[in-house]
C-alpha positions in Angstrom: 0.0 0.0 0.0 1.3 3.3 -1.0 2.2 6.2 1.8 -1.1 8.3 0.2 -2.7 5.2 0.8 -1.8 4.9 4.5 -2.2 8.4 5.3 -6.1 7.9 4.5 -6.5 4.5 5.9 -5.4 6.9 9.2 -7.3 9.6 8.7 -10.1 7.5 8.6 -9.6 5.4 11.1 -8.9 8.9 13.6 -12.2 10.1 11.8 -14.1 6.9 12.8 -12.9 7.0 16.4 -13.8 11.0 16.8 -17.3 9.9 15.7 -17.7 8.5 19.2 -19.0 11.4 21.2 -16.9 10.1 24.1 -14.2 9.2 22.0 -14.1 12.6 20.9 -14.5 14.4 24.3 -11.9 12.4 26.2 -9.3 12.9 23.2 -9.9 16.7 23.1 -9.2 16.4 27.0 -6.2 14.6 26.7 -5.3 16.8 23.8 -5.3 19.6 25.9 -3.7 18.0 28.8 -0.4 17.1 26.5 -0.5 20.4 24.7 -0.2 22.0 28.6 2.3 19.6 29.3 4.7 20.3 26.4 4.0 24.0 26.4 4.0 24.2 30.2 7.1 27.1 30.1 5.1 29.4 27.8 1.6 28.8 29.5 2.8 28.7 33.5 3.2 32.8 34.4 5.7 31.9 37.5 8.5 29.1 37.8 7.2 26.3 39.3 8.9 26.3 42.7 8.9 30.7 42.4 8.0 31.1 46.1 6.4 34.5 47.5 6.2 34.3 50.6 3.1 36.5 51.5 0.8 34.4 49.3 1.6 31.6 51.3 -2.1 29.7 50.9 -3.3 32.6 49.3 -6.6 32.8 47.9 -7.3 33.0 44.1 -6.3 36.4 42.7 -3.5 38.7 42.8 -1.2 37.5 40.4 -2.0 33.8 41.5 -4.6 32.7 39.2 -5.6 29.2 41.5 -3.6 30.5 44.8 -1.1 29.2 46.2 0.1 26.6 48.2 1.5 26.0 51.2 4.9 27.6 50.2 3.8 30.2 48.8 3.6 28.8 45.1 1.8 29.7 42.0 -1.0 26.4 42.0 -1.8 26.9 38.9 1.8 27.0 37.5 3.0 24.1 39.1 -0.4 22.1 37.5 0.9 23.1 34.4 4.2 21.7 34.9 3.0 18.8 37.4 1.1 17.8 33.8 4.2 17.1 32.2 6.1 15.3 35.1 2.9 13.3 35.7 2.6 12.1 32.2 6.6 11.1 32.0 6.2 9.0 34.9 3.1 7.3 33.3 4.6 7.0 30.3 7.5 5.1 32.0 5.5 2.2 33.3 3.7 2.0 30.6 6.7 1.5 28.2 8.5 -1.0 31.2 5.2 -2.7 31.7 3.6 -2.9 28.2 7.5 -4.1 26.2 8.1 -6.9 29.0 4.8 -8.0 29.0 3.7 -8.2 25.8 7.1 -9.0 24.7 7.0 -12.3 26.8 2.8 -12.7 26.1 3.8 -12.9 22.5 6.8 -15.6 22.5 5.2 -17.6 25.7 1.8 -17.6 23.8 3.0 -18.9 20.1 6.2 -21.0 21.8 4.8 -22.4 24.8 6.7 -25.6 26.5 9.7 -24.4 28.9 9.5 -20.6 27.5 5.9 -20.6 29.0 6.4 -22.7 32.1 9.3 -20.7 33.5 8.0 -17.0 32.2 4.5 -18.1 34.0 6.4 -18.8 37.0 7.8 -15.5 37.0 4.1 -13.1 36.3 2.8 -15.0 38.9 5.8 -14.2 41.2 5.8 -10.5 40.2 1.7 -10.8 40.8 2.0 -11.8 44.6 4.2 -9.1 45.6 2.4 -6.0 46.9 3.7 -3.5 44.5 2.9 -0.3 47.1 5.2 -2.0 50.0 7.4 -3.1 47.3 7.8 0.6 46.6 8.3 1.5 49.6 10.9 -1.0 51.1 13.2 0.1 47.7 13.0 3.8 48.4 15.7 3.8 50.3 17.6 2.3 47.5 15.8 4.4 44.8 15.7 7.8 46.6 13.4 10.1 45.5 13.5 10.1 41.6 9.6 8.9 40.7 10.7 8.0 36.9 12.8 5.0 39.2 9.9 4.2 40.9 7.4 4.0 37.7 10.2 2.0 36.3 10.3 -0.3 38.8 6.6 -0.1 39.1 6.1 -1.0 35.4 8.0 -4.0 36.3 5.6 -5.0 38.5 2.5 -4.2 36.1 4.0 -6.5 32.9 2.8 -9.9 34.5 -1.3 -8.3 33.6 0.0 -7.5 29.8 2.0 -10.6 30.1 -1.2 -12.9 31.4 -3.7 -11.0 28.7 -1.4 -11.5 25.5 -0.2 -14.9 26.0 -4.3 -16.3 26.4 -5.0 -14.1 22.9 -1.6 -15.8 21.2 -3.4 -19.2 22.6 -6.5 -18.5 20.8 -5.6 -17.4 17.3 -2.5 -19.3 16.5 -3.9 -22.2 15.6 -5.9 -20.7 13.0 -5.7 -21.4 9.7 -4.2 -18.2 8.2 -1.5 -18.7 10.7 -1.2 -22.3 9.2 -1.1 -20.7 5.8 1.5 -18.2 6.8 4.2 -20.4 8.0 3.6 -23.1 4.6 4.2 -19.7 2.8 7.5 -19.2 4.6 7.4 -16.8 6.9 9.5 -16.7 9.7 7.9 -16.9 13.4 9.4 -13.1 14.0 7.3 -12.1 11.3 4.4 -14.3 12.0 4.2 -12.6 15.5 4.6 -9.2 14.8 2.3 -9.3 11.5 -0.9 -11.6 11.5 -0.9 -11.8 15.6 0.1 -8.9 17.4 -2.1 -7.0 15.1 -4.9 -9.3 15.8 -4.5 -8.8 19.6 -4.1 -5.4 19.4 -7.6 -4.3 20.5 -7.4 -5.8 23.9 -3.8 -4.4 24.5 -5.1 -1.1 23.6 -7.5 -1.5 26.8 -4.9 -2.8 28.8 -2.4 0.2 28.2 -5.0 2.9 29.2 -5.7 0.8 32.6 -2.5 0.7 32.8 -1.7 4.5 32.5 -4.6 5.3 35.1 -2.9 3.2 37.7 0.0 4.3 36.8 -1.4 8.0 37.5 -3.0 7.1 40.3 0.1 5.4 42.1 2.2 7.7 41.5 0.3 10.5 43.1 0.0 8.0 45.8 3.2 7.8 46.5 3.8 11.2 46.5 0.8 12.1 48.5 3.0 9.7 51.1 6.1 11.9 50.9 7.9 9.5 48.7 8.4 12.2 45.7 11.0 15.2 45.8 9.3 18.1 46.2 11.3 20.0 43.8 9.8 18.4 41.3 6.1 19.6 40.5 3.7 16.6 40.3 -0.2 16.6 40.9 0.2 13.8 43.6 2.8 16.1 45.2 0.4 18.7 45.0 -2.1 16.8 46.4 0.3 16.0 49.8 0.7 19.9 50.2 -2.7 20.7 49.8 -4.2 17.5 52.5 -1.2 19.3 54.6 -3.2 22.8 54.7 -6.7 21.6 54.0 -8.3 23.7 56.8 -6.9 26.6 56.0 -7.3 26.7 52.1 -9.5 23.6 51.4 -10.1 24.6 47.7 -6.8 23.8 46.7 -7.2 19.9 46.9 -9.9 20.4 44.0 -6.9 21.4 41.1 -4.6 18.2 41.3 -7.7 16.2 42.2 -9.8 16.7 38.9 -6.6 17.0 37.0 -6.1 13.1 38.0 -9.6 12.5 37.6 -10.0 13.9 34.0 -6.7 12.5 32.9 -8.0 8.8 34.3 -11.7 8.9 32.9 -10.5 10.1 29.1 -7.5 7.6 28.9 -10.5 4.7 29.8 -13.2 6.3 27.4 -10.9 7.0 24.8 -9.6 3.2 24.7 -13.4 2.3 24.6 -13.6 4.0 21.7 -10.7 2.5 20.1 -11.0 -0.8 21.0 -14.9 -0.5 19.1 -13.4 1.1 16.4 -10.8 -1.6 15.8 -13.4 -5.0 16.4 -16.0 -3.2 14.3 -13.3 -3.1 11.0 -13.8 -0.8 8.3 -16.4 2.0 9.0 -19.5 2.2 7.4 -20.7 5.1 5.6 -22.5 7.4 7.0 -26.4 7.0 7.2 -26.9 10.5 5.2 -25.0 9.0 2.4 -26.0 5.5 2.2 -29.4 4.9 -0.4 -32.7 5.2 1.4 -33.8 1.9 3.1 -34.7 -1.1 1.1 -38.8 -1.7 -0.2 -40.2 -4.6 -1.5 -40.9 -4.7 -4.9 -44.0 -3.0 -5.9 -45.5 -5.4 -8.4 -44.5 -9.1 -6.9 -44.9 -12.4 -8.6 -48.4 -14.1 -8.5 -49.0 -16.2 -5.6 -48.4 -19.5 -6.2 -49.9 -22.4 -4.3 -46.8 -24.6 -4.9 -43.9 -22.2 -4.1 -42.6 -22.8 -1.2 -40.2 -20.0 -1.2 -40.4 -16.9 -4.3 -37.1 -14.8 -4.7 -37.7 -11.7 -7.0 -35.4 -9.0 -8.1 -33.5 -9.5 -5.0 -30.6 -6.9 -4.1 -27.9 -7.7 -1.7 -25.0 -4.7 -1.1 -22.5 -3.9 1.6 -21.0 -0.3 2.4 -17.7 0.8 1.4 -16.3 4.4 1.3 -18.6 5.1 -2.2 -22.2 3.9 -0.9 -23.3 0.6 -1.5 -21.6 -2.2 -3.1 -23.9 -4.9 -4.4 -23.0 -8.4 -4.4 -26.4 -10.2 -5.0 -28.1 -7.9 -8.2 -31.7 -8.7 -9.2 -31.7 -12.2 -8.9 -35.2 -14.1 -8.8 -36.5 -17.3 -8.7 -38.7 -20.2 -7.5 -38.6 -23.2 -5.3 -41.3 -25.5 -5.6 -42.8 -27.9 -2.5 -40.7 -30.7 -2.0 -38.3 -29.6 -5.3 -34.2 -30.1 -4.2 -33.2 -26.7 -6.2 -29.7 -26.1 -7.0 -27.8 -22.8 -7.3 -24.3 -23.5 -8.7 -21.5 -21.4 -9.8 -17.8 -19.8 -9.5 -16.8 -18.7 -5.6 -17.8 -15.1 -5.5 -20.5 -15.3 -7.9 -23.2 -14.1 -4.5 -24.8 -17.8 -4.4 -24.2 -18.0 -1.0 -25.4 -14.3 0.0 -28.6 -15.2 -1.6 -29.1 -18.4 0.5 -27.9 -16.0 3.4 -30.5 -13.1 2.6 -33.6 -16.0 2.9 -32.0 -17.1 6.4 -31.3 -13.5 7.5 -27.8 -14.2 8.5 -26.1 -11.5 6.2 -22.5 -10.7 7.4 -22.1 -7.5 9.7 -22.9 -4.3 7.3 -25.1 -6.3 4.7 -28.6 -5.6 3.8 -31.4 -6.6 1.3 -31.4 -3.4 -0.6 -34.5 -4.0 -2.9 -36.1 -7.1 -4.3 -39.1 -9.4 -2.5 -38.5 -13.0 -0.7 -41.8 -14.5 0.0 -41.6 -17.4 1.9 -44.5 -20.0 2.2 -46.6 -16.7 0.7 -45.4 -14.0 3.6 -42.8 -11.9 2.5 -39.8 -11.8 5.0 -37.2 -8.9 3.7 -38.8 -6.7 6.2 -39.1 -9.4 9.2 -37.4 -8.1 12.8 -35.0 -10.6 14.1 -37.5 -12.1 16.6 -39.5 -12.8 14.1 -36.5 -14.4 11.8 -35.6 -16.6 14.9 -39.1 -18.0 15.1 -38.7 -19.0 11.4 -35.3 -20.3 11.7 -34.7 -24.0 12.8 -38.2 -24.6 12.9 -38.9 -23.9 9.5 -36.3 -22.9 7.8 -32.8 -24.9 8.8 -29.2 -24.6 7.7 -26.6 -27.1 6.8 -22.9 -25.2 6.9 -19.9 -26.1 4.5 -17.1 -26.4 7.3 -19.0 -29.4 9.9 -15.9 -29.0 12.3 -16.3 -24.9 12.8 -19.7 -24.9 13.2 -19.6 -27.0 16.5 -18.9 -25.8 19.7 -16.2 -26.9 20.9 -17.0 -26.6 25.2 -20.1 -28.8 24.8 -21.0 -32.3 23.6 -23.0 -33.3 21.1 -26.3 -34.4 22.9 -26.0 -31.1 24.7 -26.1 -29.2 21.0 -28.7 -31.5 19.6 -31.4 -31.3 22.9 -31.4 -27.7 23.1 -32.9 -26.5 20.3 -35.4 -28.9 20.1 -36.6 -27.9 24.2 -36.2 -24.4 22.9 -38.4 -24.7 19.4 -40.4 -27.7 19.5 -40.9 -26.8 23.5 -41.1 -30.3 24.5 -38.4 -31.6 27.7 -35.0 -32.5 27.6 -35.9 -36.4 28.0 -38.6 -36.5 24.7 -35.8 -34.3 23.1 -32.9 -36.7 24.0 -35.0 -39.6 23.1 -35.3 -37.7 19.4 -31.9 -36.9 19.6 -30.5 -40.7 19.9 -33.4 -41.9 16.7 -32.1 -38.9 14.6 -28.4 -40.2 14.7 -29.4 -43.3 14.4 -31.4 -42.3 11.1 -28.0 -40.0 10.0 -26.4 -43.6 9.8 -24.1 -43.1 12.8 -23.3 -47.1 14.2 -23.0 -46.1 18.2 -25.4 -43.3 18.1 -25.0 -43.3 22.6 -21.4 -42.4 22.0 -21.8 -39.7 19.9 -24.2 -38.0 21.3 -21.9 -38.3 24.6 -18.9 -37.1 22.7 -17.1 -33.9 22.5 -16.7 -32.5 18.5 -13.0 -33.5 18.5 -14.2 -36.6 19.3 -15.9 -37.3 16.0 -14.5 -37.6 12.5 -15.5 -34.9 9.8 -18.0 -37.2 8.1 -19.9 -37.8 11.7 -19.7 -34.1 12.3 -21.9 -33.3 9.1 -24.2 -36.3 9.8 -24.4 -34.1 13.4 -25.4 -31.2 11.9 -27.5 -32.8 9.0 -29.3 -34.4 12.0 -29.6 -31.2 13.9 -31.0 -29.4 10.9 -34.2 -31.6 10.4 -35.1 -31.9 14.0 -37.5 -29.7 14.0 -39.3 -30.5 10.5 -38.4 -27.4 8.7 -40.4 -26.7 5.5 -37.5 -25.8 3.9 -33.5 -27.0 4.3 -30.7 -25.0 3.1 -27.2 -26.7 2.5 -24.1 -24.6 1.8 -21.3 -26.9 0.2 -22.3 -29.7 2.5 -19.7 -32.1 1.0 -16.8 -29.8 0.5 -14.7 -30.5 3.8 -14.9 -34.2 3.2 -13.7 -37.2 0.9 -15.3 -38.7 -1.7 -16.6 -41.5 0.2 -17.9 -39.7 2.5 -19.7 -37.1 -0.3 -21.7 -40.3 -1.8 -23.1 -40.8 1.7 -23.9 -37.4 2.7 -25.7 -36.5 -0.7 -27.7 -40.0 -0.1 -28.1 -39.2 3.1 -29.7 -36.0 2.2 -31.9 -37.4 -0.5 -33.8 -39.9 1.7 -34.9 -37.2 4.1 -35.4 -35.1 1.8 -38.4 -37.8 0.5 -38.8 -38.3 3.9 -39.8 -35.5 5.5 -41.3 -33.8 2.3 -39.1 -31.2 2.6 -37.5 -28.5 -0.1 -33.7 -28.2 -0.6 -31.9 -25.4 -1.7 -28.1 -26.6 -2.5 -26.0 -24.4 -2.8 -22.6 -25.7 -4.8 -20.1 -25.6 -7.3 -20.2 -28.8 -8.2 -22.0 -30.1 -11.3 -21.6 -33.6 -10.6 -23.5 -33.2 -7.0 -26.2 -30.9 -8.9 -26.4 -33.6 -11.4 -27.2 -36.6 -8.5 -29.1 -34.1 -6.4 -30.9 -31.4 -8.0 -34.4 -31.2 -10.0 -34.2 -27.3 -10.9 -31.4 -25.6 -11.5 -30.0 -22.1 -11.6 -26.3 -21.0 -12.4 -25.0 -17.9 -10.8 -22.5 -15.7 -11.8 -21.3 -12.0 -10.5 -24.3 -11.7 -8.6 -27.1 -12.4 -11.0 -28.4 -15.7 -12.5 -27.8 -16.4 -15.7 -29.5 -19.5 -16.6 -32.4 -21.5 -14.8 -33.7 -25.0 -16.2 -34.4 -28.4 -15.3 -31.4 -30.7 -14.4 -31.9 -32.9 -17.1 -32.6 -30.0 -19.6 -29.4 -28.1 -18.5 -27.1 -31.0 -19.1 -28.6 -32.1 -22.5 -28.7 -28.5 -23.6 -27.1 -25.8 -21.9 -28.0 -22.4 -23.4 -26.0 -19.6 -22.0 -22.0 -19.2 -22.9 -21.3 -19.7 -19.1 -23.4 -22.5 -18.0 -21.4 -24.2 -21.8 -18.0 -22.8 -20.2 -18.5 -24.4 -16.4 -19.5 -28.1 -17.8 -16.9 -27.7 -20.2 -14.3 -27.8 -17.4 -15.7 -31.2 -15.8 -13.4 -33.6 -17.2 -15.3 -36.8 -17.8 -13.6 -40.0 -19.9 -10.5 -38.6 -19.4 -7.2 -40.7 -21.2 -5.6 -42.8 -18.7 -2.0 -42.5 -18.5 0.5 -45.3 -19.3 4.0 -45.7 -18.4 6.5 -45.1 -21.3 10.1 -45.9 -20.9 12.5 -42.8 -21.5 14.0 -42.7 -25.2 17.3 -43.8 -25.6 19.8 -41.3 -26.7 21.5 -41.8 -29.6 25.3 -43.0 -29.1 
């Protein structure tokens, strides 16, 4: 990406965060409370330790626009320049804190074994000491610097970053783009600074501003105890002089007090906004901008007492920085009652945002901008999502492409299997068991009491779908949509699946949508067919009509690329060379 490139990727992403009203508010305080800090010499009107000694707790006025202190100090000058001392010594246990911790997060986390073991050992170790007494027995050896102390006290905050990083390294690298990043190559450096730090980096965020209060808030502690050298302006040393003369001028506590407080709440809110800038991803455009909100179609298709579900003119869009971007444009058709429908092409070609836009499950930022889907005659585009989740499961189920992913791992199998049938059928957990065990049985699983016992990890790939195949018709829906159900697994395996699938599909009456790029399943499975490509559909016929004779130059090009009756290749012997 070029440096242009960059510098708007910033600007938007400072836009996007500023669009928080907190967000905003606590970075224009914090804004302000740098700018003092770094400007303190041209802003303060007196050196910081300028004494007078008739304005000793003097009230506000006369030269001293807060009063001064017990010494007969400007207040407000020394604020000014307690700003920048406060924020150093923040700033160093921060840095000490955040580059031990996340240093040794990172390599424990993606390392683990002895690496992990022995730096566990020592966060839990730095956890159990008390850092105040800590503090306190070493200030002897310190003296009275407070950058040593925040040094040392950053120290004692890294086991926090330490503990949070190396349980977000756990979780992500195992995934499979880390997989794919170290087949391509890349060196673990690389691999931990690249594809996880930057993944983690939302919850660091967080930590560093609870990290910075604390730090704020210890260190005035310490010098409200005397600790700090009072030559050196800081708002907790402000804070010990004025608890020293409170009787006598008890507004003074109020300056350092709501400095602290300020600098504390905006650091928080600020990282708030961050962090939901950051998990959110690109921003959306504005509301003002974006095309006025989606209507049905005004003249929609006859009814028809054999549809089961009636797509028409449907448009499917996401927001980028332009407006809209559609992905699904116009597309209509028609499933009949009890027809297995297929809708095949290219990945990328919005076959699986349609099925998506029936089930309501449109990734974040999608929408159905126009178009009708009437399902069973209603027309859903408009449905809230209580009403979508009473039509879900029970009458409209889903079967995913990746069987492994799309089971939790922290429960077993009976557990995933009962629940939504006590939820949407609403009968008890022993009729739903009972259902449960007959439905595996019926998915062709031999020891149907030891899966449903069984953790996912337990299972093969090919028992996982069966799971998930038997989930989806538990409740009878109407209609059954399957996404690629055979992708993840062997051939084998496919056969079964797709038979599977075609026995309860005569079973239970229902109507399939299948949703594939595979000609040779549409050609086992499928009575209607319709080939997608960029978003619209190209072609719709009959299986057996679309194989005999297909019509558009796309549907020729697709079955042109299944090999069938290829030439099987022989061994020849290598040709001698001539002598």
């Amino acid at each position: 990406m070029s440096a242009p490139a960059n510098t708007r990727e910033r600007t938007s992403f400072l836009l996007s965060v500023l669009s928080n009203p907190m967000g905003l508010i606590a970075a224009l305080i914090l804004l302000a409370m740098v700018l003092v800090a770094i400007f303190a010499p041209l802003i303060a009107p007196f050196e910081p330790n300028a004494v007078q000694i008739f304005k000793v707790n003097a009230a506000p006025g006369n030269g001293y626009l807060l009063g001064g202190d017990g010494s007969g100090r400007d207040i407000f000058s020394r604020l000014v320049y307690g700003a920048r001392n406060t924020f150093l010594g923040a700033l160093v246990a921060v840095t000490v804190a955040g580059v031990l911790g996340v240093t040794g997060g990172l390599f424990a986390g993606y390392y683990g074994k002895t690496f992990d073991t022995v730096s566990g050992w020592i966060a839990d170790g730095l956890m159990a000491l008390p850092a105040i007494i800590v503090l306190l027995a070493l200030f002897q050896a310190l003296g009275s610097s407070i950058y040593l102390s925040m040094a040392v006290f950053g120290v004692m905050l890294s086991p926090g970053f330490f503990r949070l990083t190396r349980n977000l390294v756990r979780g992500v690298k195992h995934e499979l783009y880390i997989d794919a990043a170290r087949v391509a190559g890349l060196s673990d450096i690389r691999i931990i600074l690249r594809h996880i730090l930057l993944v983690i980096r939302a919850p660091v965020v967080i930590q560093v501003s609870i990290v910075a209060g604390i730090a704020i808030v210890i260190q005035a502690g310490l010098e409200f105890l005397g600790l700090g050298d009072s030559n050196v302006p800081t708002w907790g040393g402000m804070l010990q002089d004025a608890f020293a003369n409170l009787y006598v001028a008890p507004k003074s506590v109020y300056w350092p007090g709501l400095a602290i407080s300020f600098t504390v709440a905006s650091l928080v809110l600020l990282a708030n906004a961050i962090r939901d800038r950051m998990q959110r991803g690109d921003a959306a455009p504005r509301a003002a901008k974006l095309p006025p909100a989606p209507t049905s179609v005004t003249a929609p298709l006859p009814a028809d007492k054999d549809a089961l579900l009636q797509v028409q003119d449907l448009v499917v869009g996401y927001p980028d920085r332009a407006g809209w971007k559609p992905v699904v444009k116009g597309v209509s058709l028609t499933l009949k009652r009890g027809e297995i429908f297929g809708l095949v092409g290219e990945s990328g070609s919005g076959k699986t945002q349609t099925a998506f836009s029936v089930l309501g499950l449109l990734s974040t930022g999608g929408r159905v901008l126009s178009g009708s889907i009437r399902f069973d005659g209603d027309e859903i585009t408009g449905l809230s999502e209580a009403q979508r989740h009473a039509l879900r499961g029970k009458r409209i189920a889903y079967v995913p492409q990746e069987p492994m992913s799309n089971l939790d791992p922290s429960f077993k199998i009976g557990f995933q299997l009962v629940e939504p049938m006590v939820t949407v059928l609403g009968i008890s957990k022993a009729e739903a068991k009972a259902r449960a065990l007959q439905l595996l049985a019926r998915v062709g699983l031999p020891d149907p009491e030891r899966v449903f016992r069984s953790y996912p990890h337990e299972i093969s790939g090919g028992m996982a779908q069966r799971v998930l195949i038997a989930g989806a018709v538990s409740c009878n829906p109407d209609l059954l949509i399957a996404d690629e159900p055979t992708t993840a697994l062997d051939v084998t395996v496919q056969m079964e699946v797709l038979e599977l699938m075609r026995d309860l599909q005569a079973e239970f009456g229902m109507s399939i949508i299948l949703v594939t790029h595979n000609f040779g399943v549409v050609a086992d499975m499928c009575d209607t067919v319709a080939v997608m490509k960029d978003g619209q559909i190209v072609e719709t016929a009959s299986a057996d009509a679309l194989f005999a004779d297909p019509q558009h130059d796309y549907t020729k090009m697709l079955l042109g690329s299944v090999l069938e009756d290829p030439e099987t290749r022989s061994y020849r012997a290598p040709e001698e060379s001539a002598a």
